[in-house]
py3Dmol code that shows the C-alpha trace and the ligand (Angstrom):
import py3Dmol

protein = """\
ATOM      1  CA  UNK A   1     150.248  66.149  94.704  1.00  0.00           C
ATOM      2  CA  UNK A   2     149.244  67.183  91.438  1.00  0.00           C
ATOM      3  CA  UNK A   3     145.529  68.972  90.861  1.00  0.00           C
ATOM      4  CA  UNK A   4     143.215  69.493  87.968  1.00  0.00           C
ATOM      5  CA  UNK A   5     141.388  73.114  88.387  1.00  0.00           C
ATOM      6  CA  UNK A   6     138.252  73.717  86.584  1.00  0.00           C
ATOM      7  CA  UNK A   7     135.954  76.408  86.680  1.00  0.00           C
ATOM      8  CA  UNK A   8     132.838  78.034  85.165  1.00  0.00           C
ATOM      9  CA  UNK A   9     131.785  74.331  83.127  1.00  0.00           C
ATOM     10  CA  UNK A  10     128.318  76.079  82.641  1.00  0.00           C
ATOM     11  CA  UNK A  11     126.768  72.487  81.518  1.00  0.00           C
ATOM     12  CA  UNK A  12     128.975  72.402  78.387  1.00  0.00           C
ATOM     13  CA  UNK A  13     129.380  68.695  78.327  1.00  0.00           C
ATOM     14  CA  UNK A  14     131.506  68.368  74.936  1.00  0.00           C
ATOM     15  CA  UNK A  15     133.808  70.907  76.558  1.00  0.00           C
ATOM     16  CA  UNK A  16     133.782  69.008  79.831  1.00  0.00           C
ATOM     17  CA  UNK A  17     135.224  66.120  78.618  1.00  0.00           C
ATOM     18  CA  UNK A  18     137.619  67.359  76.626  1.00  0.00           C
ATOM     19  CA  UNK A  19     138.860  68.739  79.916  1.00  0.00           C
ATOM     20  CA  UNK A  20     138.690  65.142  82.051  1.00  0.00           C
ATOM     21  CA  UNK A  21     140.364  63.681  79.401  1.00  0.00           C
ATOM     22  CA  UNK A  22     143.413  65.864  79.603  1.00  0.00           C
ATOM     23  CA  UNK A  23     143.385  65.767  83.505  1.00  0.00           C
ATOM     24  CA  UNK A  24     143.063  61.512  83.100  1.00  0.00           C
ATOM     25  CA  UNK A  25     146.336  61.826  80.545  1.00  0.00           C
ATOM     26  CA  UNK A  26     148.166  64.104  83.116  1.00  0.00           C
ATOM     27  CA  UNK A  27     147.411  61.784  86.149  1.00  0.00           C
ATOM     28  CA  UNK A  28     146.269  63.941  88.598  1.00  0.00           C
ATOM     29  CA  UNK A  29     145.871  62.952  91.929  1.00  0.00           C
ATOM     30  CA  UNK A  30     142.953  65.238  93.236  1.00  0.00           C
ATOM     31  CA  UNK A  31     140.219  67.278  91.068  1.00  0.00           C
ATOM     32  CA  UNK A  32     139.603  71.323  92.366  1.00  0.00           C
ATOM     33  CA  UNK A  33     136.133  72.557  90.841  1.00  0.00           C
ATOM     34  CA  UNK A  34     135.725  76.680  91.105  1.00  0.00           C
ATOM     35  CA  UNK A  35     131.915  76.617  90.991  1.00  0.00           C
ATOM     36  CA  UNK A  36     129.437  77.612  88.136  1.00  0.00           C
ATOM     37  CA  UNK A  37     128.942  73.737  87.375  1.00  0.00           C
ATOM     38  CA  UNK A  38     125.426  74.753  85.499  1.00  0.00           C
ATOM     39  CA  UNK A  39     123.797  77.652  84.096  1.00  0.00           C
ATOM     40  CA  UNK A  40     123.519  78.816  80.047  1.00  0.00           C
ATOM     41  CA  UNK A  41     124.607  75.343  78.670  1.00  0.00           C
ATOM     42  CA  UNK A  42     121.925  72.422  77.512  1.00  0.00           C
ATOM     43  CA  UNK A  43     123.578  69.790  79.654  1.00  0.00           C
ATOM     44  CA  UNK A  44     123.475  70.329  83.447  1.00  0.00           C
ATOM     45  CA  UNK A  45     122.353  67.063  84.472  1.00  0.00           C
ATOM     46  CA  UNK A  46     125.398  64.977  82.754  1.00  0.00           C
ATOM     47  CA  UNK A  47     127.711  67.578  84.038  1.00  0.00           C
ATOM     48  CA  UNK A  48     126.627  67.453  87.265  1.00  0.00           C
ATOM     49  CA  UNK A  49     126.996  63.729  87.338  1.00  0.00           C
ATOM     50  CA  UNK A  50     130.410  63.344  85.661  1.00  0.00           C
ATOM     51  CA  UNK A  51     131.817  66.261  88.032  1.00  0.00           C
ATOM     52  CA  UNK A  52     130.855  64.337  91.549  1.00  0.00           C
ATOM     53  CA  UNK A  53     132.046  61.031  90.201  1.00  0.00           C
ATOM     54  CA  UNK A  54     135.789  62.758  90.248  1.00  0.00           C
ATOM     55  CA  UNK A  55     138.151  61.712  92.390  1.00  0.00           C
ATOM     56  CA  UNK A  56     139.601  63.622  95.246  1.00  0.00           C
ATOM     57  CA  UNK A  57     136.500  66.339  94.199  1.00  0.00           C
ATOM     58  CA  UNK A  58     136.648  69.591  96.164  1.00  0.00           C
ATOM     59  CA  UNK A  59     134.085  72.145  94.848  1.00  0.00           C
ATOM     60  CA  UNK A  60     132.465  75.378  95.549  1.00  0.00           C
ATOM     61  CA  UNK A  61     129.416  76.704  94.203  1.00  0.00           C
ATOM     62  CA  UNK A  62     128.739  79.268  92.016  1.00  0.00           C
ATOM     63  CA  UNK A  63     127.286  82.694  91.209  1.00  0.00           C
ATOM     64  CA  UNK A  64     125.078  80.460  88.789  1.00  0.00           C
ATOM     65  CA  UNK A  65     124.830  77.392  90.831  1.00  0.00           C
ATOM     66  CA  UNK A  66     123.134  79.157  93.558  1.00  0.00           C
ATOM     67  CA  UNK A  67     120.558  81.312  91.359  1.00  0.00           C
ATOM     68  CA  UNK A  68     119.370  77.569  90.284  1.00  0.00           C
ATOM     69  CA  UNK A  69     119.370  76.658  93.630  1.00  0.00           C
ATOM     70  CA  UNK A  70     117.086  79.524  94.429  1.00  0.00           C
ATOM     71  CA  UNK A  71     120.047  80.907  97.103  1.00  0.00           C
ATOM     72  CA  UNK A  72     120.725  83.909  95.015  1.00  0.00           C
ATOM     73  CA  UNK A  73     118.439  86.117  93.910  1.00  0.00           C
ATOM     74  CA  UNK A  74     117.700  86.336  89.805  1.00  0.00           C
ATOM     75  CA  UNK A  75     117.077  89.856  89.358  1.00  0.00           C
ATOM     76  CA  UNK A  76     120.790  90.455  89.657  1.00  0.00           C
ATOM     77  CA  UNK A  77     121.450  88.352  86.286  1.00  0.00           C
ATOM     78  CA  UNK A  78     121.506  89.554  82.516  1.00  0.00           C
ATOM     79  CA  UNK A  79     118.631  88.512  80.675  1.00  0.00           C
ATOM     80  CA  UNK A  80     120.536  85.795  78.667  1.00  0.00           C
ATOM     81  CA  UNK A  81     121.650  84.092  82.345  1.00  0.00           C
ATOM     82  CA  UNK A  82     118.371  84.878  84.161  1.00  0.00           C
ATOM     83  CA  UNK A  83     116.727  82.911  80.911  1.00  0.00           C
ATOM     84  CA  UNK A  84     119.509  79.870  81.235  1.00  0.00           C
ATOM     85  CA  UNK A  85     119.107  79.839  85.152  1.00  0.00           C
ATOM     86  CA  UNK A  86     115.475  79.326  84.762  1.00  0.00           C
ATOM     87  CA  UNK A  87     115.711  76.604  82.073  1.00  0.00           C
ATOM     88  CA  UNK A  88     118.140  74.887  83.981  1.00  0.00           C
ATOM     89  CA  UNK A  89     116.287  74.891  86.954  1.00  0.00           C
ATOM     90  CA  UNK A  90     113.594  73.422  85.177  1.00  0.00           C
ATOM     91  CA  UNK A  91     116.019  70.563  83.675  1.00  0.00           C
ATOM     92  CA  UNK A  92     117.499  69.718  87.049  1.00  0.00           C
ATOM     93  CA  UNK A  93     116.574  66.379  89.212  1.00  0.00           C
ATOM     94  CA  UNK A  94     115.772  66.962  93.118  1.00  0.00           C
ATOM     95  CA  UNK A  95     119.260  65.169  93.710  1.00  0.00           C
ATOM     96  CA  UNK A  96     120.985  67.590  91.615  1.00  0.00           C
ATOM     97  CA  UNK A  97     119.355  70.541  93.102  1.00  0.00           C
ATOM     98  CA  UNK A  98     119.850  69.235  96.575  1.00  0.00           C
ATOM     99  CA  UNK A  99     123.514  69.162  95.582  1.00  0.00           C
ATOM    100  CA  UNK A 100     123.545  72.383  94.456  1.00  0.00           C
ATOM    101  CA  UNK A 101     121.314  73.862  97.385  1.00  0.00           C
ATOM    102  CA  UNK A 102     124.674  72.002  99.792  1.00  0.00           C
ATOM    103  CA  UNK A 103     127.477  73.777  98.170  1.00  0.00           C
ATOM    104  CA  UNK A 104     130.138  75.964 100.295  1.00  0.00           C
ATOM    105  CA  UNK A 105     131.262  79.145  98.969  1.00  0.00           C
ATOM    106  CA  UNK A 106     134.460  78.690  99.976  1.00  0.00           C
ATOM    107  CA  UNK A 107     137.409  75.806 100.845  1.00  0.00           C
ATOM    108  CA  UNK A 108     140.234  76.198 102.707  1.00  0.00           C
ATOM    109  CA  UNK A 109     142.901  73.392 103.769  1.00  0.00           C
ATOM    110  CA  UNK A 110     146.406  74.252 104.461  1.00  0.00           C
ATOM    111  CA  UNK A 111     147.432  74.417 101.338  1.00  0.00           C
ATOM    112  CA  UNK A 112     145.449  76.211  99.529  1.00  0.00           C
ATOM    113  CA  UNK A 113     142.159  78.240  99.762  1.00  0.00           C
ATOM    114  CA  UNK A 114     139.267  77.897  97.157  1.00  0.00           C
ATOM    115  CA  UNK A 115     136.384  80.430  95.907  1.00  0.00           C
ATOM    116  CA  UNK A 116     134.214  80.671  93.230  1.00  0.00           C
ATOM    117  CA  UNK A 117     135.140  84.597  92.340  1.00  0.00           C
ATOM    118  CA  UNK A 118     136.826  86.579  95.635  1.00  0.00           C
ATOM    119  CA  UNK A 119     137.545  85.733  98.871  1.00  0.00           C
ATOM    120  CA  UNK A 120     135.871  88.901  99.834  1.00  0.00           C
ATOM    121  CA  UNK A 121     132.757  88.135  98.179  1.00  0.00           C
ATOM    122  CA  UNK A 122     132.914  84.294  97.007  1.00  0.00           C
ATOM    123  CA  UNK A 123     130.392  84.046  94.799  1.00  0.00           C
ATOM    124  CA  UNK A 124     129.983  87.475  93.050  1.00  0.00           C
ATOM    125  CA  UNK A 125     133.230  89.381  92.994  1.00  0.00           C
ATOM    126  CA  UNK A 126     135.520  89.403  90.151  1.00  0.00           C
ATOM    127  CA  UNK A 127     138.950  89.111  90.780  1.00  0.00           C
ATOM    128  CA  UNK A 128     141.001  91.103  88.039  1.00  0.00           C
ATOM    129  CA  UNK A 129     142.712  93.748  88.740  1.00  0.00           C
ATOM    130  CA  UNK A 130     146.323  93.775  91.095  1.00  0.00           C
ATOM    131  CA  UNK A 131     145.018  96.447  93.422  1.00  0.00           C
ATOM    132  CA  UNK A 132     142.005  94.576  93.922  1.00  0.00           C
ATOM    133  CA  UNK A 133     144.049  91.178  94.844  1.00  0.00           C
ATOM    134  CA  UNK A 134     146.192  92.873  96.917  1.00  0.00           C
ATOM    135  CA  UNK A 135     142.716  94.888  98.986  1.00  0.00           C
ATOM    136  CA  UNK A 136     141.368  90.624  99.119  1.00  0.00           C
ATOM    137  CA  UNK A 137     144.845  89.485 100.971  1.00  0.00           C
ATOM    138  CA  UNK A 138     143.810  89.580 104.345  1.00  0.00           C
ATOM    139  CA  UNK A 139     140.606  86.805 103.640  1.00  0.00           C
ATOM    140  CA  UNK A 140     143.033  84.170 102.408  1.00  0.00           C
ATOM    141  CA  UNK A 141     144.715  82.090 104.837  1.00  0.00           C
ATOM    142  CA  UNK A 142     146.972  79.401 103.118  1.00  0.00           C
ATOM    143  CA  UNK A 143     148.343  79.990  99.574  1.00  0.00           C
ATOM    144  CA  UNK A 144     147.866  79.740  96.580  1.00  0.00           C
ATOM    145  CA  UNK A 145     144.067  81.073  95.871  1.00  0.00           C
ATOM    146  CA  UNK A 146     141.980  78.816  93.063  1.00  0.00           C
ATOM    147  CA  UNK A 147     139.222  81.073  91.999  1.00  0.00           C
ATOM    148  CA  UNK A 148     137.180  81.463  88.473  1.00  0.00           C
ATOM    149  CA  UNK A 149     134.187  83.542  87.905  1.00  0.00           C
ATOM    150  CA  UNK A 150     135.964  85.875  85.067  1.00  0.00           C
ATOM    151  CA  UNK A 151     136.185  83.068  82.567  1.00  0.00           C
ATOM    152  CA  UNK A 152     139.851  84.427  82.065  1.00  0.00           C
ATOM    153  CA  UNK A 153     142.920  82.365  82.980  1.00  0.00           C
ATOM    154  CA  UNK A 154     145.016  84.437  84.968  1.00  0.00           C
ATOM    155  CA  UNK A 155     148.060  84.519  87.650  1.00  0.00           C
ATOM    156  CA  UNK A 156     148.274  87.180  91.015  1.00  0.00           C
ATOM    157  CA  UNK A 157     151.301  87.345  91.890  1.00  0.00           C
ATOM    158  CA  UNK A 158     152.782  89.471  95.025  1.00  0.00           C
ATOM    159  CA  UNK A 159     155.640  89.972  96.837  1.00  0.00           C
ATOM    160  CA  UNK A 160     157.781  93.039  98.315  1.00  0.00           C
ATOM    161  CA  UNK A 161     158.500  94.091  95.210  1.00  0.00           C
ATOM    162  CA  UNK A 162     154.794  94.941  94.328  1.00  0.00           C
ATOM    163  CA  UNK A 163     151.492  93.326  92.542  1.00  0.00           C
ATOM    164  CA  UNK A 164     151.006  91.966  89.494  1.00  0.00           C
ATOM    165  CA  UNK A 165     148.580  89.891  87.340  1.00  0.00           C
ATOM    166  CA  UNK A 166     149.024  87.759  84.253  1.00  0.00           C
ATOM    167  CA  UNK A 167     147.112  86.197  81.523  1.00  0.00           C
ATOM    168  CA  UNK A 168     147.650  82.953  81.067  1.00  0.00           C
ATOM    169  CA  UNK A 169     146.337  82.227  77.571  1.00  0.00           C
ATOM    170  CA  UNK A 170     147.755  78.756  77.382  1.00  0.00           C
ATOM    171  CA  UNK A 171     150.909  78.991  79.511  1.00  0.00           C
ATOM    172  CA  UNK A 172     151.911  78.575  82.931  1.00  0.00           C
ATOM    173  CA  UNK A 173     152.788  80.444  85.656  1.00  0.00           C
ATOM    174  CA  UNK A 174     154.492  79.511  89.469  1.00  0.00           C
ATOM    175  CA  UNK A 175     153.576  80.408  92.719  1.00  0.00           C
ATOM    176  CA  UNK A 176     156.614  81.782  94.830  1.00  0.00           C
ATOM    177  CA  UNK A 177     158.292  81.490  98.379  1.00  0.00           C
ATOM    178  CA  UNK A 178     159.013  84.060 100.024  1.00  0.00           C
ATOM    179  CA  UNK A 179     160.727  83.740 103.168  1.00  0.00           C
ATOM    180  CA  UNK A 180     159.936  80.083 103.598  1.00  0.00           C
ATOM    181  CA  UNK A 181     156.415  80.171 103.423  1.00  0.00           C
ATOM    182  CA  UNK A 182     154.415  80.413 100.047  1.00  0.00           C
ATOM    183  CA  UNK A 183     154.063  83.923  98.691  1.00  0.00           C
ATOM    184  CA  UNK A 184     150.299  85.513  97.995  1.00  0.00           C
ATOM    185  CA  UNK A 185     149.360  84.019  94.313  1.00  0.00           C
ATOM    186  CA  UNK A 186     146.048  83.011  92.784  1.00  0.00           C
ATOM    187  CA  UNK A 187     145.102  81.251  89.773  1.00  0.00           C
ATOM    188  CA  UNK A 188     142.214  80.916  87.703  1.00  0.00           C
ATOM    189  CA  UNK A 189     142.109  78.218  85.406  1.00  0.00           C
ATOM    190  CA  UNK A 190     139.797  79.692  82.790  1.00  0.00           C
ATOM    191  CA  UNK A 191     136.403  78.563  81.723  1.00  0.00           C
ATOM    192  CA  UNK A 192     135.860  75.177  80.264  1.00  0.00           C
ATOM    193  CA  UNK A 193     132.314  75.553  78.957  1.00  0.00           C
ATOM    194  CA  UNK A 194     132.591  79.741  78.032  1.00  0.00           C
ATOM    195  CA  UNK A 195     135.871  80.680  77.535  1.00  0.00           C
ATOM    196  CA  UNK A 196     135.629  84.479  77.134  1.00  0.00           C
ATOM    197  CA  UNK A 197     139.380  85.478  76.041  1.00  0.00           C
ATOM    198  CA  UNK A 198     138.429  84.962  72.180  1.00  0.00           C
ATOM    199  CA  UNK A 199     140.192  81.797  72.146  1.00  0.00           C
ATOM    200  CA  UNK A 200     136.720  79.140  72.285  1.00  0.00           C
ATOM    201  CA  UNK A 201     139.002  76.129  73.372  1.00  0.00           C
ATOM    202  CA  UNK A 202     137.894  74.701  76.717  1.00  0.00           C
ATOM    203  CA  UNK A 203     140.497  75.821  79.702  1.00  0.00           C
ATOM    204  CA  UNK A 204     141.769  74.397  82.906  1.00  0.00           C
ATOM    205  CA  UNK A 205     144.905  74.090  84.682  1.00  0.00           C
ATOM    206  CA  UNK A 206     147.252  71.703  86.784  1.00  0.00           C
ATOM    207  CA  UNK A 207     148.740  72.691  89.713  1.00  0.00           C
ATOM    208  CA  UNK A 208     151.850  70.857  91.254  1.00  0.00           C
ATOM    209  CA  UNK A 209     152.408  71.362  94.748  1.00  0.00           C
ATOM    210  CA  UNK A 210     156.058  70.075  94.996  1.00  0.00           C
ATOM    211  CA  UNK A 211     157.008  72.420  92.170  1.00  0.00           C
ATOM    212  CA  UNK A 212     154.302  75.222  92.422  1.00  0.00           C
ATOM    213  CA  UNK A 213     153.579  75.243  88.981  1.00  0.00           C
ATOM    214  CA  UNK A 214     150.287  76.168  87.763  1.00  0.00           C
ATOM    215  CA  UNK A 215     149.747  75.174  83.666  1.00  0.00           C
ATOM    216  CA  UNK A 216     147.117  76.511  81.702  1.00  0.00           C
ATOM    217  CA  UNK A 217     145.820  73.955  78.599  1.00  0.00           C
ATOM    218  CA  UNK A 218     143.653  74.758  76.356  1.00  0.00           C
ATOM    219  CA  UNK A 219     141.327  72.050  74.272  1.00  0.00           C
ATOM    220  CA  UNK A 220     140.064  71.919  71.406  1.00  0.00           C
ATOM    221  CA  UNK A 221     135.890  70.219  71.534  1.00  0.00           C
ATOM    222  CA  UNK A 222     133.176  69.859  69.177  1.00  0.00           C
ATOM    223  CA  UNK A 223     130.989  73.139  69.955  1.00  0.00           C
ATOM    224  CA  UNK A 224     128.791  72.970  66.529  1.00  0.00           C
ATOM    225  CA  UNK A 225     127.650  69.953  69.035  1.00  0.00           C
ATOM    226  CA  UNK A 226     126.752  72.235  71.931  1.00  0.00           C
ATOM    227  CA  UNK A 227     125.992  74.441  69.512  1.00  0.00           C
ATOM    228  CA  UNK A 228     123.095  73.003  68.399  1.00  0.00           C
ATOM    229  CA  UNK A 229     121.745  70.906  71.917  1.00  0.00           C
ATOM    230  CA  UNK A 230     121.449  74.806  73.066  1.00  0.00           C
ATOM    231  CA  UNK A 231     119.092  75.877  69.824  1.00  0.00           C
ATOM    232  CA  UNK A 232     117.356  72.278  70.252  1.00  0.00           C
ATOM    233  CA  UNK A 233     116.701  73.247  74.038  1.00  0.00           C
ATOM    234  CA  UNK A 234     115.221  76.725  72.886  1.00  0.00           C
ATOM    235  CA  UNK A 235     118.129  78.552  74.954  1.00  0.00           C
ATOM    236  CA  UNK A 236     118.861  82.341  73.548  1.00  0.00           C
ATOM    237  CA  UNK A 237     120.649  81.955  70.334  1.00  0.00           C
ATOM    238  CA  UNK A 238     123.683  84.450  72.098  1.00  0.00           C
ATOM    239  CA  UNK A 239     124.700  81.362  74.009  1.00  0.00           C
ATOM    240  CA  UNK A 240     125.012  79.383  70.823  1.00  0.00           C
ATOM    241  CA  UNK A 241     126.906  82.422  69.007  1.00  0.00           C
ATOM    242  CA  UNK A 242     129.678  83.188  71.949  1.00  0.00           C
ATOM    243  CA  UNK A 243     131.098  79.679  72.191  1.00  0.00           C
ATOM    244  CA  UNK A 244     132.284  80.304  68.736  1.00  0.00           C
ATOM    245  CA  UNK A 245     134.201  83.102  69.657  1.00  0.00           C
ATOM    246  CA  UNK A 246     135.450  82.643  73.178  1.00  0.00           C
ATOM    247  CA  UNK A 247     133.594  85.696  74.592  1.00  0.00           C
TER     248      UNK A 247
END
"""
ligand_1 = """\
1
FE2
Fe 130.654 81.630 85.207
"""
view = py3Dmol.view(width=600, height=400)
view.addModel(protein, "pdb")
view.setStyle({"model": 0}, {"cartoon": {"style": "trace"}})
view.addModel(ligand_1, "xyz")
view.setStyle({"model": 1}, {"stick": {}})
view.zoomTo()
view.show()
């Protein structure tokens, strides 16, 4: 069974199917979503849309997806987000919003467990740090974790001989055995609307469960495009400017 991960699309449209496209050319079988479908891009709606046509979809909703849906409270957001949530909100149909409102914070099936940012706390904690992953073991049942939230694509790795994390960039990383059963690893694919490792290329990853590889690409999109759909939509210019340079 091979997966495409995505996380953290943030109604980037251009970047989303730059993304599809690569998971269509790779074949995959099933489609992982790590929540934060909406929120600071101009195109919520369409992504929406495109994401729950997928096949094999599994999502979980996001720190963003919730503020629209009026589950999370605002006042814990930057202005720039609190600004986009509020547009967006505004921009949404009832169908979308119901969708949103019906999100789980978290999926688990036996072989693997999905949240939007910990398994502690699903939709606000980052996961970053190796003492942190190894403090969220005990909420995870089956490995590997899918998780996004950071906008960074990294590996957790940890075994008996300690904790570690990697970023990805553009490379890939495999989850081990240990024992016979699959070691404690998570992955984050990266953000494919708001990358935020100075690379601006959209990010996601494929994850093969026969060979427990996890690979990071990274895809080039037209974001002068988005670009300009968020100054035409009146959205703070510092979501225009950051797309540029991945941060
Ligand atoms: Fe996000």
């Amino acid at each position: 069974m091979r997966y495409g991960v995505f996380s953290d699309v943030h109604g980037n449209l251009e970047a989303l199917k730059a993304v599809l496209g690569h998971f269509e050319s790779e074949g995959v079988d099933a489609h992982l979503c790590c929540g934060d479908l909406v929120g600071y891009g101009p195109d919520p709606e369409a992504c929406l849309g495109l994401i729950r046509s997928l096949k094999g979809l599994s999502v979980v909703g996001g720190n963003h997806d919730l503020a629209v849906a009026g589950r999370m409270d605002l006042e814990w957001f930057n202005p720039y987000a609190r600004t986009a949530a509020i547009w967006t909100r505004a921009h949404l149909s009832r169908q979308a919003l119901d969708f949103l409102e019906g999100l789980p914070l978290r999926v688990e099936t036996s072989d693997w467990t999905m949240v939007h940012g910990s398994p502690r706390k699903p939709p606000e904690e980052y996961l970053l740090s190796p003492a942190q992953f190894q403090d969220c073991r005990s909420y995870v049942k089956a490995w590997p974790l899918f998780m996004g939230h950071s906008h960074m694509p990294l590996a957790f790795r940890s075994s008996a001989a300690g904790t570690d994390v990697v970023f990805l960039g553009d490379r890939e990383e495999s989850a081990a055995m240990e024992g016979g059963v699959p070691a404690p690893a998570a992955f984050n694919p990266g953000s494919v609307g708001q990358p935020r490792d100075h690379d601006p290329r959209a990010s996601c990853g494929v994850y093969d469960t026969k060979t427990r590889v996890f690979r990071i690409a990274r895809l080039s999109y037209d974001y002068r495009l988005v670009q300009g759909k968020i100054r035409e939509a009146g959205l703070p210019e510092y979501l225009a400017l950051r797309l540029e340079y991945g941060q």
